[in-house]
C-alpha positions in Angstrom: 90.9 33.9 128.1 92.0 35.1 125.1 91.3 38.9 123.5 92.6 41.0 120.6 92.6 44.3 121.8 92.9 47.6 119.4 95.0 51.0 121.0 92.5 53.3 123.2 91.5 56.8 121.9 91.7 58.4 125.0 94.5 60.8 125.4 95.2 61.5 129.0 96.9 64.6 130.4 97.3 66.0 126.6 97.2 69.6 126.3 93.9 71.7 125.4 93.5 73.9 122.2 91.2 75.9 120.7 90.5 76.7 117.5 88.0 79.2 118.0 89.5 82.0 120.4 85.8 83.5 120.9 84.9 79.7 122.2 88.1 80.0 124.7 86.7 83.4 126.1 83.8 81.9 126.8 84.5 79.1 128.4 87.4 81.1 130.5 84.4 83.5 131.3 82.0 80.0 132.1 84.9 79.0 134.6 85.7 82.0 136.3 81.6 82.3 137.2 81.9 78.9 138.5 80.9 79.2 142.4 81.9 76.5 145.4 84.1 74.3 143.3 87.4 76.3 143.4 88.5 74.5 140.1 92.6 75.3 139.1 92.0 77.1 135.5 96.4 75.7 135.2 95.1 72.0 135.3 92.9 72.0 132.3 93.8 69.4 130.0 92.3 66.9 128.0 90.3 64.0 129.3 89.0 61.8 126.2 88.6 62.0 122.9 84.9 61.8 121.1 83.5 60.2 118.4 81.3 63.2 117.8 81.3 67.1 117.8 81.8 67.1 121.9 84.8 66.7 123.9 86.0 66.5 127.7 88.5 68.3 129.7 89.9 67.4 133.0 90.2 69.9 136.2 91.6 69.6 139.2 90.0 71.4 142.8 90.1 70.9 146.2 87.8 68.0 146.4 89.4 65.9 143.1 89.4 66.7 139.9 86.2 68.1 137.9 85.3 66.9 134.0 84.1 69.9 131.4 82.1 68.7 128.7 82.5 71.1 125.8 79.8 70.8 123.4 79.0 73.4 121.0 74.8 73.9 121.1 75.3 74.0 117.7 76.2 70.9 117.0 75.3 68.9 119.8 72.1 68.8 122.1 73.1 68.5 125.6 69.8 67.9 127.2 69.1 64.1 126.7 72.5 63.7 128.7 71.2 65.5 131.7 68.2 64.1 131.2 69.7 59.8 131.0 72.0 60.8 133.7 69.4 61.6 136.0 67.6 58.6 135.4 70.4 56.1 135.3 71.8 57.9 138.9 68.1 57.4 140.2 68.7 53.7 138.9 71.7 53.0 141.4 74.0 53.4 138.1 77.3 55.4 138.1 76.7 57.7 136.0 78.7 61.5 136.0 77.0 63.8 138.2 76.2 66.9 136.4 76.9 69.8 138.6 76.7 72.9 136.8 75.4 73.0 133.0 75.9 76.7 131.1 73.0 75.8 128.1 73.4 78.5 126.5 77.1 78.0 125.4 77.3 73.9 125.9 79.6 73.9 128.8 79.3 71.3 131.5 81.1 70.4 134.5 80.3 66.6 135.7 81.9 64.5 138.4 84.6 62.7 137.2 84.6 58.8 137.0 88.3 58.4 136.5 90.7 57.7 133.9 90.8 53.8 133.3 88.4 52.5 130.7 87.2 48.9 130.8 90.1 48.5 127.2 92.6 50.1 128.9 92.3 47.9 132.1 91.8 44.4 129.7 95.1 45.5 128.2 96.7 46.3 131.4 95.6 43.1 133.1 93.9 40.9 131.1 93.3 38.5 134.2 90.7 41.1 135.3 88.4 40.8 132.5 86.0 38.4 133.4 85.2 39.9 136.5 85.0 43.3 135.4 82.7 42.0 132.7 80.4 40.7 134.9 80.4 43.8 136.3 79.7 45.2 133.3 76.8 42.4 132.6 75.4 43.2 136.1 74.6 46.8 135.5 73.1 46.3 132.1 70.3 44.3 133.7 69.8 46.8 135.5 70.2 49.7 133.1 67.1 47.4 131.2 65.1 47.7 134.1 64.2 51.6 133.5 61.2 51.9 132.4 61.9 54.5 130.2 59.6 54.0 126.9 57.7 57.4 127.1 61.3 59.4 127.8 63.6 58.6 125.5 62.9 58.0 121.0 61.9 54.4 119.5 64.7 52.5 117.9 62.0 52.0 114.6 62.5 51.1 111.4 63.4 54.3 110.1 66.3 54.4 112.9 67.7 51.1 111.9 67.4 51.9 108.2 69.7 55.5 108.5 72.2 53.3 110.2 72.3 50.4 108.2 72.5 53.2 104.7 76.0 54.3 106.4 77.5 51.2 105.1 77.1 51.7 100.9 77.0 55.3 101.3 80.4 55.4 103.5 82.3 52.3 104.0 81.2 51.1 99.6 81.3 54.1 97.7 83.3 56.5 99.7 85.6 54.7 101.1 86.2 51.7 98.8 85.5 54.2 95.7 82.7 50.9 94.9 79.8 51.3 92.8 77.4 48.9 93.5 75.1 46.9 90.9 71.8 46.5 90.8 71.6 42.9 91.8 74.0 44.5 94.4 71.8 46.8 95.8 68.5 44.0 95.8 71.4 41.9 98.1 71.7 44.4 100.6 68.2 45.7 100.4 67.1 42.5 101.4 69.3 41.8 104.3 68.6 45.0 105.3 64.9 44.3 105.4 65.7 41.0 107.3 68.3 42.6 110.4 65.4 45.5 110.7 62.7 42.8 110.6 64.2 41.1 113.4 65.3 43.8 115.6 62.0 44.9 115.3 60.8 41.5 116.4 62.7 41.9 119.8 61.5 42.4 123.2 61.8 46.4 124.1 64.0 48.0 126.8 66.3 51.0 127.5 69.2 50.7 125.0 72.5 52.8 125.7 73.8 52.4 122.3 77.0 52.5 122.9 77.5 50.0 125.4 81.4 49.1 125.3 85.0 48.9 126.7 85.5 52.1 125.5 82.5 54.1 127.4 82.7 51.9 130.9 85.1 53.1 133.5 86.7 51.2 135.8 85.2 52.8 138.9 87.0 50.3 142.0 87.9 46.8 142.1 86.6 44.0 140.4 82.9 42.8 141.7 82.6 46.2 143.7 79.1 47.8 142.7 80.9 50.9 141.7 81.7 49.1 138.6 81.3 50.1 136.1 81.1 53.9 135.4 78.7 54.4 131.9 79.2 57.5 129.9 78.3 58.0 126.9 74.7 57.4 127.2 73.3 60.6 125.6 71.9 58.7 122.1 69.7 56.0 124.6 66.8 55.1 122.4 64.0 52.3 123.2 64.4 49.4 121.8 66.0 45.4 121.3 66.8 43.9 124.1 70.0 42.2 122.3 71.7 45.5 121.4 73.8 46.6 123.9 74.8 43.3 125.1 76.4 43.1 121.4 77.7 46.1 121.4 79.6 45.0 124.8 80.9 41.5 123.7 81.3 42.2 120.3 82.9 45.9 120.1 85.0 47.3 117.7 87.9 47.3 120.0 88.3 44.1 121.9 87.7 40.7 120.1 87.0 37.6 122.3 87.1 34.4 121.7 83.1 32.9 121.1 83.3 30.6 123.9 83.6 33.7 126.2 81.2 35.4 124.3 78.8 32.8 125.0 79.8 32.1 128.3 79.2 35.9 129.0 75.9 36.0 127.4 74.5 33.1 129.5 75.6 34.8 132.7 73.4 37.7 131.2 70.6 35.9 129.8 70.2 34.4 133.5 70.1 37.6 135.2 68.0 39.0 132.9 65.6 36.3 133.4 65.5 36.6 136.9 65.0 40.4 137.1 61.6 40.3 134.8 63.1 41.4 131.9 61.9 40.1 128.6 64.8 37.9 127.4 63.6 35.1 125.7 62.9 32.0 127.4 64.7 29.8 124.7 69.0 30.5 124.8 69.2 29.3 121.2 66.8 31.7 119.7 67.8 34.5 121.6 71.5 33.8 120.5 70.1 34.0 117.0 68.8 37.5 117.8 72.1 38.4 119.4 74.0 37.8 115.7 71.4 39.4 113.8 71.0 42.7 116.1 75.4 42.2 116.2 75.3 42.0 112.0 73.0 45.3 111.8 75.6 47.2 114.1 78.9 46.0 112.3 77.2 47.2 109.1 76.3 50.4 110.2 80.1 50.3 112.4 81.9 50.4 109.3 79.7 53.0 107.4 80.9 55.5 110.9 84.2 54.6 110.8 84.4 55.8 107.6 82.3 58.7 107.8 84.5 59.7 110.9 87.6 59.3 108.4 86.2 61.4 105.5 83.8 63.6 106.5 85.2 64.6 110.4 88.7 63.7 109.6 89.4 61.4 112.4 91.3 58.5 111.0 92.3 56.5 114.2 89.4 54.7 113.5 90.3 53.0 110.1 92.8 50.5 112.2 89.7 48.9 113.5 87.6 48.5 110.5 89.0 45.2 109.6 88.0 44.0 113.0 84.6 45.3 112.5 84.4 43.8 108.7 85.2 40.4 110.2 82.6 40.6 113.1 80.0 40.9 110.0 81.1 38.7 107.5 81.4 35.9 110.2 77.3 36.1 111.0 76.7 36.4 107.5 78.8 33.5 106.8 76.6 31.5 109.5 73.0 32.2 108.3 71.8 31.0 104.8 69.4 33.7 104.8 72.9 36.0 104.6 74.6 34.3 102.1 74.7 36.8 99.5 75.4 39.6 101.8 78.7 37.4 102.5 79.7 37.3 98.9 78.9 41.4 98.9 81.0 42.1 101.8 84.0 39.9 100.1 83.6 41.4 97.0 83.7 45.3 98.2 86.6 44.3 100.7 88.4 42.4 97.5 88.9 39.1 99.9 88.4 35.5 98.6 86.4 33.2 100.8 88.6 30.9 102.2 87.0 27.3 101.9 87.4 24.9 104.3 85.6 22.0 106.0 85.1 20.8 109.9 84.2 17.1 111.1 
């Protein structure tokens, strides 16, 4: 089993600051009103980084160490978390326990999952990955299961459009300083109207979003049904059932080989089957889906990355943008109907197709 792996994010044990000393005071304040936890204000440190305006500390107390989530309320809207981590705790998922919430101020304090993501274990021991990942593929079913539709937003057209615009507006002009053409833009309006098309076209279930190494802890050994621990579910919309098992197998951080993508999927497809859940009956055609709903998110991938980078000025994300860029332009390589949108992606990268035949 063979996997390129990119550095993990997460910075364990790295030491807190903050930039707004009113913010400190009251979170010191939030802490100290804290009642039957006991929690060591001299262990606070950093837990994980964030790909948006919230972070998470780490505390220790008498019964293990706590996790703070630190979201400013005005930036970030905490109450879809408490309300997805409910439901996917009532679901037999391990999710983080929230234990005490201050609203008002976006302070949290959550049961902590542990320190190991599903990356950092691949790079660790690679030998565990395929058990892990079934793991992984075991609790998604599940996760699908929820019937959800009336509690969380629709992953609609207008959704899928916003995300897919992230890509000329932030990966093509900002980042590659690229003006497109006209016949440019008709390229990628088209493919745009094909990917939302067809995601559109799925069957509907409870989609995390964000569905990767990166947000799954390793939560015991290998086949236990502790694994894995999800975070990161807060942005859970309604919608193709193909989503989040590309986001898994086809993240911006890991890189397998498509024999073990496939040979994942399967094991996926089959459960998913079994458990009612509206896969597909044909493998082929929902393997067609999988690419298309994987194309969508590597476009809109690369228009974050970017928009992290300029805008939020987090740059350890530009390492995996060529990852990402290659993820696309091998779908749209595959499917006539993506043929332009191949030449577009060369063209603002500035690589030359490599031709080549097989027998």
């Amino acid at each position: 089993m063979n996997a390129s792996v990119s550095p993990p994010l997460r910075t364990e044990a790295a030491p807190v600051t903050w930039p707004d000393p009113a913010r400190e005071a009251a979170f010191r304040a939030w802490l100290t009103s804290l009642r039957g936890f006991e929690l060591d204000p001299a262990s606070l440190r950093a837990a994980s980084a964030d790909a948006s305006f919230r972070r998470y500390l780490r505390l220790d107390g008498p019964n293990g160490p706590r996790i703070v989530m630190d979201a400013p309320p005005t930036h970030e809207d905490c109450r879809p978390f408490v309300a997805l981590a409910r439901l996917l705790r009532q679901a037999g998922l391990q999710a983080p326990e929230v234990l005490a919430w201050n609203e008002a101020e976006g302070f949290m304090l959550l049961s902590d999952l542990g320190s190991t993501t599903y990356l950092q274990a691949v790079q660790a021991q690679p030998g565990r990955a395929d058990a892990l990942y079934r793991d992984a593929l075991r609790a998604l079913v599940r996760l699908q299961g929820i019937p959800a539709a009336e509690q969380v937003p629709a992953y609609d057209r207008t959704l899928l459009w916003r995300e897919m615009e992230l890509f000329p507006q932030w990966y093509v002009a900002r980042h590659q300083a690229m003006a497109l053409s006209p016949q440019d833009q008709a390229v990628l309006h088209a493919s745009f109207e094909l990917l939302s098309a067809n995601a559109l076209a799925q069957p509907r279930v409870l989609v995390h979003r964000d569905y990767h190494s990166r947000n799954l802890m390793v939560c015991g050994e290998p086949g236990e049904p502790t694994n894995p621990g999800v975070l990161d579910f807060q942005d859970a919309v309604w919608g193709p059932i193909t989503y989040d098992l590309v986001s898994l197998l086809r993240d911006a951080y890991v890189e397998w080989e498509e024999a073990q993508q496939i040979d994942w999927a399967v094991r996926y497809w089959e459960a998913a089957r079994r458990a009612g859940l509206p896969a597909h009956a044909d493998f082929g055609e929902f393997w067609r889906d999988f690419e298309w709903m994987g194309l969508q998110r590597h476009l809109k991938v690369l228009g974050i990355f970017c928009r992290l980078f300029h805008r939020d000025g987090k740059d350890g994300y530009l390492k995996d943008l060529p990852w990402v860029w290659r993820q696309a332009h091998h779908v749209a390589c595959r499917y006539r109907e993506f043929a332009a949108l191949a030449r577009l992606l060369e063209k603002v990268a500035g690589q030359e197709r490599q031709v080549g035949y097989t027998f």
